[in-house]
Structure formats: structure tokens, C-alpha cells
C-alpha positions in Angstrom: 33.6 -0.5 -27.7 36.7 -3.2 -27.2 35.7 -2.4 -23.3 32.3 -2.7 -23.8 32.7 -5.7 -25.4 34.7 -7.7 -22.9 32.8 -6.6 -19.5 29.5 -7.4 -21.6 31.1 -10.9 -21.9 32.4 -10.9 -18.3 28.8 -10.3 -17.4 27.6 -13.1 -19.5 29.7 -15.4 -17.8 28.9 -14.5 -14.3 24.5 -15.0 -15.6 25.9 -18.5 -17.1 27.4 -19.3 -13.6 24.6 -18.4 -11.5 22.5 -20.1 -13.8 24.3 -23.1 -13.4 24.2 -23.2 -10.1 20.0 -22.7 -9.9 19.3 -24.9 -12.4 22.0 -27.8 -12.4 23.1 -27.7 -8.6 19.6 -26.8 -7.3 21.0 -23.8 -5.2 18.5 -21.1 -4.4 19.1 -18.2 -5.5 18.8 -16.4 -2.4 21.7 -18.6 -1.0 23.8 -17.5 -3.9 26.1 -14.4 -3.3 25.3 -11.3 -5.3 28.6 -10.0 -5.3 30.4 -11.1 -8.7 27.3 -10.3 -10.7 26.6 -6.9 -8.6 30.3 -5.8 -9.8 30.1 -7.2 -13.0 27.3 -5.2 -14.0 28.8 -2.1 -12.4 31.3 -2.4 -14.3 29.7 -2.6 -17.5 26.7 0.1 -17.1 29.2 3.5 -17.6 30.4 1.3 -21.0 27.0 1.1 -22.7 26.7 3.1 -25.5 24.3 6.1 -25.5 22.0 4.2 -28.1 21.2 1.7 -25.4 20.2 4.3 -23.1 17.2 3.0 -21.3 18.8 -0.4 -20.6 21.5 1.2 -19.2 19.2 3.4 -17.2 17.1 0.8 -15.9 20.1 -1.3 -14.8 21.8 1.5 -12.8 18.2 3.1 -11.2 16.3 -0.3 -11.2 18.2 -3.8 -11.4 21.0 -3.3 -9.5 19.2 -1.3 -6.5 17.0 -4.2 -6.1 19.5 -7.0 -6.9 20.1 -8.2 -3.4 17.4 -9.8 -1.4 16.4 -7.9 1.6 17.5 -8.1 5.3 15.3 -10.2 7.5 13.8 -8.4 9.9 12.4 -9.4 12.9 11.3 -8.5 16.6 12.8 -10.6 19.7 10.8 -11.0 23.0 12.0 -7.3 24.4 10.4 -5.8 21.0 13.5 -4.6 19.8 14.0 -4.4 15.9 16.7 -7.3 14.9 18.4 -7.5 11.4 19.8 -10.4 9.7 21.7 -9.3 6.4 21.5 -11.0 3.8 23.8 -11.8 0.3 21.8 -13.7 -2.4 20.3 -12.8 -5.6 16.7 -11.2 -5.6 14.7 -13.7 -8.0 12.9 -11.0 -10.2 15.9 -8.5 -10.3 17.9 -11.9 -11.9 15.2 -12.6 -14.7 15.7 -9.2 -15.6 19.3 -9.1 -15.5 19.0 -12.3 -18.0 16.9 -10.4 -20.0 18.7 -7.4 -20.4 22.3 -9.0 -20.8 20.7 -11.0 -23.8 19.2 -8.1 -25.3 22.7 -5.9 -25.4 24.5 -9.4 -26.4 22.3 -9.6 -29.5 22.6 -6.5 -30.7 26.4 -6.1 -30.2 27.0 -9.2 -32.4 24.8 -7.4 -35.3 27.4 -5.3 -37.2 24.6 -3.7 -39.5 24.9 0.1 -40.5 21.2 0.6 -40.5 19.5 1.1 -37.7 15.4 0.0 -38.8 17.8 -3.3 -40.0 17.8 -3.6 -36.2 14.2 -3.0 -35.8 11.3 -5.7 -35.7 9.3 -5.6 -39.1 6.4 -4.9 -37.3 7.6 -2.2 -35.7 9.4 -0.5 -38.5 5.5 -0.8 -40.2 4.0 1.9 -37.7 6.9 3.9 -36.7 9.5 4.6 -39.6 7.0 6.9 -41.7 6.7 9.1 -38.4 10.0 9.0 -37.8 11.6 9.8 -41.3 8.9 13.3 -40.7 10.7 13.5 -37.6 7.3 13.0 -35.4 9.6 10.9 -32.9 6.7 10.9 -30.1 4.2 10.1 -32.5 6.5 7.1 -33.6 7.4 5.8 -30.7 3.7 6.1 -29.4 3.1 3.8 -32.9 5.3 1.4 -31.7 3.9 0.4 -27.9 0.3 0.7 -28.9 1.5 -2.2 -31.5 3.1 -4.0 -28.6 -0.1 -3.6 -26.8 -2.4 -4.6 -29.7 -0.5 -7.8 -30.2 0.1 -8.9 -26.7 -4.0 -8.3 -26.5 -4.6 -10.0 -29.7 -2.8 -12.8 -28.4 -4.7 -12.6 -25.0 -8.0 -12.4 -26.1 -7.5 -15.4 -28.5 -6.4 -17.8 -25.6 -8.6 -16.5 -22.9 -11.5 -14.8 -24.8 -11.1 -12.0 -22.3 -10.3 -8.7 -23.5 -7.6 -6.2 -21.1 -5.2 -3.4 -21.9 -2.5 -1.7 -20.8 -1.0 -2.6 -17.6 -3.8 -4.9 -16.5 -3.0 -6.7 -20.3 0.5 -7.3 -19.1 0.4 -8.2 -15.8 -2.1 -11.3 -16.6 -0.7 -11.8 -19.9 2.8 -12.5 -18.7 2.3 -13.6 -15.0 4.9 -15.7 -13.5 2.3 -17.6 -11.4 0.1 -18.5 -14.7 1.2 -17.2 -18.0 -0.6 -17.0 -21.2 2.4 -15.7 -23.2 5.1 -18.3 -22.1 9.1 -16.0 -21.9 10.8 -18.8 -19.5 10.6 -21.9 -18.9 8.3 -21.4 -15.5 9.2 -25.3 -14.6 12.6 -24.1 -13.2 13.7 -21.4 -11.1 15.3 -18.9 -13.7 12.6 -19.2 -16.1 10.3 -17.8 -13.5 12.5 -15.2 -12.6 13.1 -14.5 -16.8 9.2 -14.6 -17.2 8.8 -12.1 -13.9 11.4 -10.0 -15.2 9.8 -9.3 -19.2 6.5 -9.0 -17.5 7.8 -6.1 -15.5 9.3 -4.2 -18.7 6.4 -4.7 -20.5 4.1 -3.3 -17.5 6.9 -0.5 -17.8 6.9 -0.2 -21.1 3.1 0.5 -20.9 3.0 2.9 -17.6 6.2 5.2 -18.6 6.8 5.1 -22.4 3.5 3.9 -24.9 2.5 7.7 -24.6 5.2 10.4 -24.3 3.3 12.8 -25.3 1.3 12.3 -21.9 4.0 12.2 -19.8 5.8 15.6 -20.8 5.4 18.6 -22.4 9.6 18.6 -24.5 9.3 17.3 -27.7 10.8 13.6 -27.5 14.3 13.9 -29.6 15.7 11.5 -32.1 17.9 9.8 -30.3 16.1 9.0 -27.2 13.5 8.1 -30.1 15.8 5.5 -31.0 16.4 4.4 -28.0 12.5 3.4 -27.1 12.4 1.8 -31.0 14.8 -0.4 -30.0 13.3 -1.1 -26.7 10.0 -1.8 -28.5 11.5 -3.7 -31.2 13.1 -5.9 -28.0 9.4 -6.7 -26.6 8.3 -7.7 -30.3 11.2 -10.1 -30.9 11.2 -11.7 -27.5 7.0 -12.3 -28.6 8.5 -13.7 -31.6 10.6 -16.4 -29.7 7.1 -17.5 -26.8 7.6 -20.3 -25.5 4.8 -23.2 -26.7 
């Protein structure tokens, strides 16, 4: 955990650099180099406990795949295929680096035993009767149709337009125009921080508010756990919108 600890903090202070330089010495991101922040989070993802499984997961598979902007490619006057590599920091991939690093900082700090003291009350309200049965899919199913039902209530108040699901939290959380504020969209790593919860709650909604639908194994307790806290993560980061 000492390891954990200290490349989680390493991390950190590569996010707080990069930071600095998009939004105090106006750098683009794509001009800044990936590198330090692509092995910083290498680093860390083999030292993240089991229970935070799925951020861990979606680092690895998702994050740092895309972390890197993409080659320029281009055709010269003979049509031949040219490619200019290129070194900076995809946008999006960043805003969900921020949110990701923040999440596992938060909850490395909380020395609690208990692990519904770790759970948003809202969540614990629809989930921790199913789960003390030990109906894990029906309590994690609980817990994202809550998400959904308060991002919609929240939605349909503002706009008086009623969506779900993916739809829900694509215009709910859109970078371009947001009605549940994450970042601050007025500089560049807000938007990429709004762009990047907007994508795990789309995800959230496409892979894991029904696993019953998506497999026939009967969802165990500890990957249970792991989606709570995911869920519980959405609900607190509602908690702290932007007004």
C-alpha cells in the first residue's frame, strides 16, 4: 500500500504540472509531451488495489491507449500516405485522467473500516438491502438506475425535456453546452474534466446499470463492490456541480 501510496502521489504531481502549464502558461495540451504522465500512470496501475478494479481497468484498456494525440496524417502531391508523429496529451483522455486520480486520492486518504462509510447515502439507500441478501446484480442495478433517475431529475428540471440513458448523459454533461456543470468549461482542463465524467457516466449507463443484461454469471461480491464504489463516485461528484 506504501507503493501505492507514493506513485499515486507521483501521479498527482505530474496532473498538477500539466495543469499548470494549460491553465497558467496557456500551453496547449497537445504541445505538451505525454511522456512523464504516460509512465507515471504505468507505474501506478499494477499498484491499485483489487477494490479499485474498474478504475484500474479503465486506465490500462481505456486512458492510457488513448492518451496521446494522434499522428497527423496527410497525402502529398504523389498521393503517398505521410505521417507526422505526434507527443501531446489527448484532451479528453486528460479530463479523465484528472478524474480518476482524484477519485483514488480521495478514497486512499479515508482510513474507515467500513465500506458503505465509503458509499454515497443515496446509494447505500437502494443497494445495501440487496446487497446484505447477497443480490449483488440486483444491487448494483439499484445503484445506476439512481444515478440515472437523478441526473434525469436534474435534467428535466432545467430543460423541461425528459431523456435517459445514454442520450440523458451525453446532453446532460456535454462539454460543448452543459446542464450539469463538472469543470470549469471556461478553461481548457475543465473541458477536458467535464468531457471526461461525461464519458464514465455514458459508460456507466452502456456497460454496468444492468448486469444482469449483459451476462448470464451471477455478478460476485467483490466486483459488486467495486461498481458501488464506482456509482457512489458519479453521486458524489453530482454532489460537488459546479453553479
Amino acid at each position: 500500500m506504501n507503493k501505492y501510496r507514493e506513485q499515486l502521489n507521483k501521479c498527482i504531481q505530474v496532473v498538477d504540472s500539466v495543469r499548470n502549464m494549460i491553465n497558467v502558461r496557456r500551453i496547449p495540451s497537445n504541445a505538451i509531451s505525454y511522456n512523464d504522465l504516460y509512465s507515471a500512470l504505468y507505474q501506478l496501475i499494477p499498484l491499485i488495489p483489487e477494490e479499485y478494479h474498474i478504475f484500474r481497468d479503465r486506465l490500462r484498456d481505456k486512458i492510457l491507449p488513448n492518451l496521446k494525440t494522434s499522428d497527423l496524417i496527410s497525402v502529398n502531391q504523389f498521393g503517398q500516405q505521410l505521417v507526422t508523429p505526434q507527443n501531446g496529451i489527448n484532451p479528453y483522455s486528460f479530463g479523465e485522467v484528472i478524474a480518476t486520480v482524484t477519485y483514488l486520492n480521495g478514497y486512499s486518504n479515508n482510513n474507515s473500516s467500513s465500506f458503505w462509510d465509503n458509499i454515497h447515502p443515496q446509494i447505500v439507500s437502494v443497494a445495501k438491502d440487496r446487497f446484505d441478501d447477497s443480490y449483488y446484480a440486483d444491487a448494483v442495478e439499484a445503484a445506476f438506475k439512481e444515478v440515472n433517475t437523478r441526473v434525469k431529475g436534474i435534467y428535466k428540471n432545467r430543460t423541461s425535456i425528459e431523456k435517459d440513458g445514454v442520450k440523458l448523459m451525453q446532453s446532460a454533461f456535454s462539454p460543448q453546452n452543459p446542464i450539469i456543470k463538472l469543470g470549469d468549461i471556461s478553461t481548457e482542463t475543465g473541458t477536458n474534466v467535464q468531457q471526461g465524467y461525461m464519458e464514465m457516466f455514458v459508460g456507466a449507463m452502456i456497460g454496468i446499470r444492468n448486469p444482469k443484461a449483459h451476462s448470464n454469471q451471477t455478478l460476485s461480491k467483490a466486483d459488486a463492490i467495486r461498481k458501488l464504489h464506482f456509482a457512489s463516485m458519479l453521486m458524489c461528484k453530482l454532489d460537488n456541480e459546479l453553479i
